[in-house]
C-alpha positions as CSV (number, residue, x, y, z in Angstrom):
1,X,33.9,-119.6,79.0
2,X,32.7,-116.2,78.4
3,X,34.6,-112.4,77.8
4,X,32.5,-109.7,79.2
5,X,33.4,-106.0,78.2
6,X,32.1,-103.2,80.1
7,X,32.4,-99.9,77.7
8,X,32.0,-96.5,79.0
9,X,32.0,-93.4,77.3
10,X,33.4,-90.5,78.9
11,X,31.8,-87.3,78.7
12,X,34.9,-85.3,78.2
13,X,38.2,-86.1,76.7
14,X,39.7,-84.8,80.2
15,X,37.5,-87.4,82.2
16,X,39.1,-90.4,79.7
17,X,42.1,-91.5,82.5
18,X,39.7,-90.6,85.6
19,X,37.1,-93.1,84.2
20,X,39.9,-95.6,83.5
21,X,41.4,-95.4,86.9
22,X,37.7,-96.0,88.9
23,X,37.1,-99.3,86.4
24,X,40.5,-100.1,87.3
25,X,39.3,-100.1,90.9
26,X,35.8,-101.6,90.5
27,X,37.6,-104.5,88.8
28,X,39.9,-105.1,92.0
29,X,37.2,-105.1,93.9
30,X,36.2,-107.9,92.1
31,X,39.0,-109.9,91.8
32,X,39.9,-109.6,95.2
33,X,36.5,-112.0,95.5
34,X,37.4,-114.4,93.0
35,X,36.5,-113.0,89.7
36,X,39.5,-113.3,86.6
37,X,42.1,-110.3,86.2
38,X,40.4,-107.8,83.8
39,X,42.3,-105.2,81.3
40,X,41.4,-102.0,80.9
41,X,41.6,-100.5,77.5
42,X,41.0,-96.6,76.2
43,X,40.0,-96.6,72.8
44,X,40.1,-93.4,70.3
45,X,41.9,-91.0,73.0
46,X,45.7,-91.6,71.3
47,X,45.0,-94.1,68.9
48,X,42.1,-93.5,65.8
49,X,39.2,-94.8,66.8
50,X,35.4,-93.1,66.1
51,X,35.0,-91.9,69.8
52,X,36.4,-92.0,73.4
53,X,35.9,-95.1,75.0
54,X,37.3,-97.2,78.1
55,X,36.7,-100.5,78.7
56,X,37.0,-103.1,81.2
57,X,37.5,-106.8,79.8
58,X,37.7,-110.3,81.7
59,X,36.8,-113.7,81.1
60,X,34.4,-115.3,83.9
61,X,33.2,-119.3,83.6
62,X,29.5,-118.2,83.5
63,X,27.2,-115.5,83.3
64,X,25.2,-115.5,86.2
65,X,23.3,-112.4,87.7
66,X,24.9,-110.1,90.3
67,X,23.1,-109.7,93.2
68,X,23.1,-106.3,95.4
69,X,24.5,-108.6,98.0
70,X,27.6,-110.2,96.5
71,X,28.2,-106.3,94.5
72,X,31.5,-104.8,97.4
73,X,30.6,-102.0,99.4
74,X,32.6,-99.5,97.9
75,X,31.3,-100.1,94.4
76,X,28.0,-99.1,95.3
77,X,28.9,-95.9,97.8
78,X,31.9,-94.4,96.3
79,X,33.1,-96.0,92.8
80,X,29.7,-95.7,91.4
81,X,29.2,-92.7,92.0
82,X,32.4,-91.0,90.8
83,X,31.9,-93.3,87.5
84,X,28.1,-91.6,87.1
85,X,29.5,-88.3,87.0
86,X,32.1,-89.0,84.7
87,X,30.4,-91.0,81.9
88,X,27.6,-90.4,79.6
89,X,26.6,-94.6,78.8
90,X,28.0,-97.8,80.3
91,X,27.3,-100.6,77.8
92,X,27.6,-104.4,78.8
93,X,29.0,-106.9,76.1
94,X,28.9,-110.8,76.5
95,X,30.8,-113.3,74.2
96,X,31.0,-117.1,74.4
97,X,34.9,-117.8,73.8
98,X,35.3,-120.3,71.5
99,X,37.3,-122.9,73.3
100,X,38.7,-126.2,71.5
101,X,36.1,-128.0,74.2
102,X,33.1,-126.0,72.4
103,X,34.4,-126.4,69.2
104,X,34.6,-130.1,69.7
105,X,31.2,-129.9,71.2
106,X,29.8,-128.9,67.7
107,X,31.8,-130.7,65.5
108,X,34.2,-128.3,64.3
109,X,37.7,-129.3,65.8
C-alpha cells in the first residue's frame, strides 16, 4: 500500500482555494474510475506553516505509470490548464504505508 501526495504551490495567496477546488476535481475524476478517495489539504494559508501549499493525498495499492490514455478527458483539456496558470510547482511524493502485513514481512511485528 502506498500514500501519494500531490503538492502545489500557488502563486498567490488569492489563487490558494482556486487551486484547491481544481485538485478537488482532478481527484473525482479519478475516483470516479476506481482510484481511493483523496483529501485535500492547504497548508500555511490559516495555519503556520513556511509557505502556501495545497495538496492532494490518497492511498493507491501500487504505483504504476499513468498513461495518456487511462488520464480523463477533462484533466488534460480543462483542469490542467486552469491548474498551470494558477501554480508555480506541482511536486509528486510516494510513501510505502507501513502495514502490519509489511511489517511482518521484515520481521518487525
Amino acid at each position: 500500500m502506498f500514500r501519494i501526495r500531490r503538492i502545489c504551490k500557488p502563486k498567490t495567496r488569492p489563487d490558494t482555494w482556486k487551486v484547491a477546488g481544481i485538485l478537488k476535481n482532478v481527484c473525482a475524476e479519478y475516483e470516479k474510475k476506481g482510484r481511493s478517495p483523496a483529501t485535500i489539504v492547504i497548508g500555511g494559508f490559516g495555519t503556520p506553516g513556511a509557505e502556501i501549499t495545497v495538496t492532494a493525498e490518497w492511498d493507491q495499492e501500487s504505483i504504476e505509470a499513468n498513461p495518456r490514455k487511462d488520464v480523463p478527458e477533462i484533466i488534460m483539456s480543462k483542469y490542467s490548464v486552469e491548474l498551470a496558470k494558477l501554480i508555480q510547482s506541482n511536486e509528486i511524493q510516494f510513501y510505502e504505508i507501513a502495514t502490519d502485513e509489511k511489517l511482518n514481512q521484515w520481521g518487525v511485528a
